[in-house]
N, C-alpha and C positions, 0 to 999 in steps of 0.2 A: 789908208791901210786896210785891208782886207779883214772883215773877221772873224773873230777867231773864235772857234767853238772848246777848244784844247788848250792852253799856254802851261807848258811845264819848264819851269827853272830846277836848274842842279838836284832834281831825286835822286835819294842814295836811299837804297833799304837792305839791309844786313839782317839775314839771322846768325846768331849765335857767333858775332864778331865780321862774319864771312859774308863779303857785298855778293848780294842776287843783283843790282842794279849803281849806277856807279854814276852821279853825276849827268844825269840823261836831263838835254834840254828838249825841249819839243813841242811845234805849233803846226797845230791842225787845224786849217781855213773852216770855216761852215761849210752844206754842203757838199762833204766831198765823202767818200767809201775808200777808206784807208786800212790795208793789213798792216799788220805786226809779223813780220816774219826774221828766224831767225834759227841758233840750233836746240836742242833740248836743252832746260838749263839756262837759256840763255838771259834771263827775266820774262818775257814776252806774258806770263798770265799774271805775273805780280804787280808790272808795270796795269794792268789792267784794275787791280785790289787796290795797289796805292793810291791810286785815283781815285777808285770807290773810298776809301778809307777803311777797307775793310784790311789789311795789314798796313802795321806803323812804318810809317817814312822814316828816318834819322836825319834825314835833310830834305830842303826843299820845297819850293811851291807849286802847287797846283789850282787853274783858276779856268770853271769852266764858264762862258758867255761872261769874263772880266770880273767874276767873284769867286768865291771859295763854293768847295764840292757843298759845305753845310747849307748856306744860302741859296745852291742852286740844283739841289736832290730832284727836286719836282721835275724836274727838265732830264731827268737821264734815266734811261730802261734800262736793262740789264740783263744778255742769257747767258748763264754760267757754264759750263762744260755738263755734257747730260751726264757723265759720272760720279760728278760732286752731288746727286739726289738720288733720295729713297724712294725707287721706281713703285715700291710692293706697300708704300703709303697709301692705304685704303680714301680714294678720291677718286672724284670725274675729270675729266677735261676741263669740263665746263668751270668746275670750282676751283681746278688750275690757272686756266685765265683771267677768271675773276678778280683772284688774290691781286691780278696786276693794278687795280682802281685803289685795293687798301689806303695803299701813298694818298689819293686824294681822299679818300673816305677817315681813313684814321682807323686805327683796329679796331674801336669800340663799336663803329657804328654798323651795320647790316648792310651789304649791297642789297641794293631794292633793284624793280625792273630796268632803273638807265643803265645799271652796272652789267646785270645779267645780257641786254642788248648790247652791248657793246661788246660783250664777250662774243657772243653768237654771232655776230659781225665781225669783229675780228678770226675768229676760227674760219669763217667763210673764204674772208680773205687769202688762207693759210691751206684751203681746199680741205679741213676739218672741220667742215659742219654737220657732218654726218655722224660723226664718233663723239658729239658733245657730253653722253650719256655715260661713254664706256668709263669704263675705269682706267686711272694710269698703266697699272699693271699690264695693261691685254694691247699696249699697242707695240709696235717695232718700233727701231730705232730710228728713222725716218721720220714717224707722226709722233714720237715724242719731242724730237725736234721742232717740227710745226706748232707742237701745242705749246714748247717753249717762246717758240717767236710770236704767238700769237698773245701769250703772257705781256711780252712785250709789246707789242702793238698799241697795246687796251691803253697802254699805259699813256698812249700821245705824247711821248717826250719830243725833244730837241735832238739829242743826242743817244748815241746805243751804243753799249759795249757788248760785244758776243765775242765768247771766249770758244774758239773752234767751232764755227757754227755747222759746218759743211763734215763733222766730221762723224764718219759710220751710217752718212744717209747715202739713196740708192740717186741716181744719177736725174731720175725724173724729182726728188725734191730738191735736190741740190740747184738744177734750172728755176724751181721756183722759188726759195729763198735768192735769189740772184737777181732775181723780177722784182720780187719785193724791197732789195737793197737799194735797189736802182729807183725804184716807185719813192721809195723814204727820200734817197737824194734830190729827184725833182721837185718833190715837195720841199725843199730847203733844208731836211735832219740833215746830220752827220751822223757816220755812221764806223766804228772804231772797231776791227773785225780780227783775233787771232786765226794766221793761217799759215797752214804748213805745205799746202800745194806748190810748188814755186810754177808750175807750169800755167795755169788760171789766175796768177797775179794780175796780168797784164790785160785780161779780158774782164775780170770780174771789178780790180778797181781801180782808183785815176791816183791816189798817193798810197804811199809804201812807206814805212818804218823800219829798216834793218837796224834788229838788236841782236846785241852778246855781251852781256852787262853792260858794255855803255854802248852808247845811239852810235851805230857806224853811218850811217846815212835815212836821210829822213825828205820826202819831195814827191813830186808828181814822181808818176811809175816812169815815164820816158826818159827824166833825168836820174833821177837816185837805184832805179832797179836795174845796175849795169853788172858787168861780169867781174869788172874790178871788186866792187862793193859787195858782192856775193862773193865772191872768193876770201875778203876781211871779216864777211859775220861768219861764216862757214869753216874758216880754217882750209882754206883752199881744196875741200873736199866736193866741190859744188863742179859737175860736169855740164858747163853752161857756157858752150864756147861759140855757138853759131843759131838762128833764129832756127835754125832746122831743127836741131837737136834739144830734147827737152829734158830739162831740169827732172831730175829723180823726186819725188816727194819725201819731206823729212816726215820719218816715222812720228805718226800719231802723239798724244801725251806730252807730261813734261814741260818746261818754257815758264 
């Protein structure tokens, strides 16, 4: 049996009575670069929290490398949507990527030089070595992206959830977060991506999630990202009828 960096049994999570998520089962081999794609609404960033354990499940298990999320924190990065943070939060880059060591560090104790080197190696990576100094406020929304993936990086997990990573950057980051997805995958991470481009599905990753509160299809992109299966999470709004013609992108936000 191949394995699994993901195994999700029957997730249900409701607010206020009203399922965002419905019984969603779902296994994601190691190794591989998987979107979540689906329509606003549809779960696609919650499924993302209930995993974290950052919103409560009502039902269901989730078990990342064959244990629970508590037991296996260390192992998982995390970039949020860039408008869930306080961009005018007086900080550097530098002290932005850092924060990603805390998990191993523990808050009490001070990143010392191995911390601070790995940041500056990581930013490198992310072609932010340059802007280590600035402050978050002064950069666009391109290099605050970077400096979130580079957050992540420091972190050397197993596994990464990025919640719209591609999204509001210029078409030169967007190539090299892609580079970097890919660089994670060879190296063995998994990597669990909210995206709403439906046209760059099939170049950017090898498995696909179609959600709309529950899993309509879940598989390599070859099999599960067909025009049936998009027409079921879609609501048959999806104009995705021949390899020629390309899929409209679902507006930004929301999921």
């Amino acid at each position: 049996m191949t394995d699994l960096a993901i195994e999700i049994t029957d997730l249900t999570v409701a607010y206020q009575d009203k399922p965002v998520l419905w019984d969603v089962d779902l296994a994601v081999p190691t190794a591989t670069l998987m979107a979540i794609v689906g329509p606003n609404g549809a779960g696609k960033t919650t499924l993302i929290k209930a995993v974290l354990g950052l919103v409560k499940s009502a039902a269901g298990q989730v078990l990342i490398h064959g244990k629970a999320y508590a037991e296996q924190r260390h192992l998982v990065g995390y970039v949020p949507q860039r408008g869930s943070v306080d961009w005018d939060f007086p900080t550097s880059v530098l002290d932005v990527v850092t924060m990603g060591r805390y998990g191993e560090l523990g808050w009490f104790k001070r990143p010392g030089k191995t911390e601070r080197e790995a940041a500056l190696e990581a930013l490198a990576q992310v072609g932010m070595a340059d802007y280590a100094s600035r402050q978050i406020s002064q950069l666009s929304g391109g290099q605050q992206q970077r400096t979130f993936l580079a957050r992540a990086l420091v972190q050397n997990a197993q596994l990464y959830f990025m919640d719209e990573p591609f999204q509001g950057v210029d078409a030169t980051t967007e190539r090299a977060i892609v580079d970097i997805l890919k660089s994670l995958r060879a190296a063995g991470k998994t990597v669990v991506a909210v995206h709403h481009d439906l046209q760059t599905v099939p170049e950017y990753f090898d498995w696909v999630t179609l959600l709309n509160v529950r899993r309509i299809a879940s598989g390599p992109v070859a099999e599960a990202f067909t025009e049936e299966n998009l027409r079921l999470a879609y609501g048959g709004r999806v104009a995705f009828l021949s390899p020629h013609q390309h899929a409209p992108s679902e507006p930004a936000g929301g999921g």
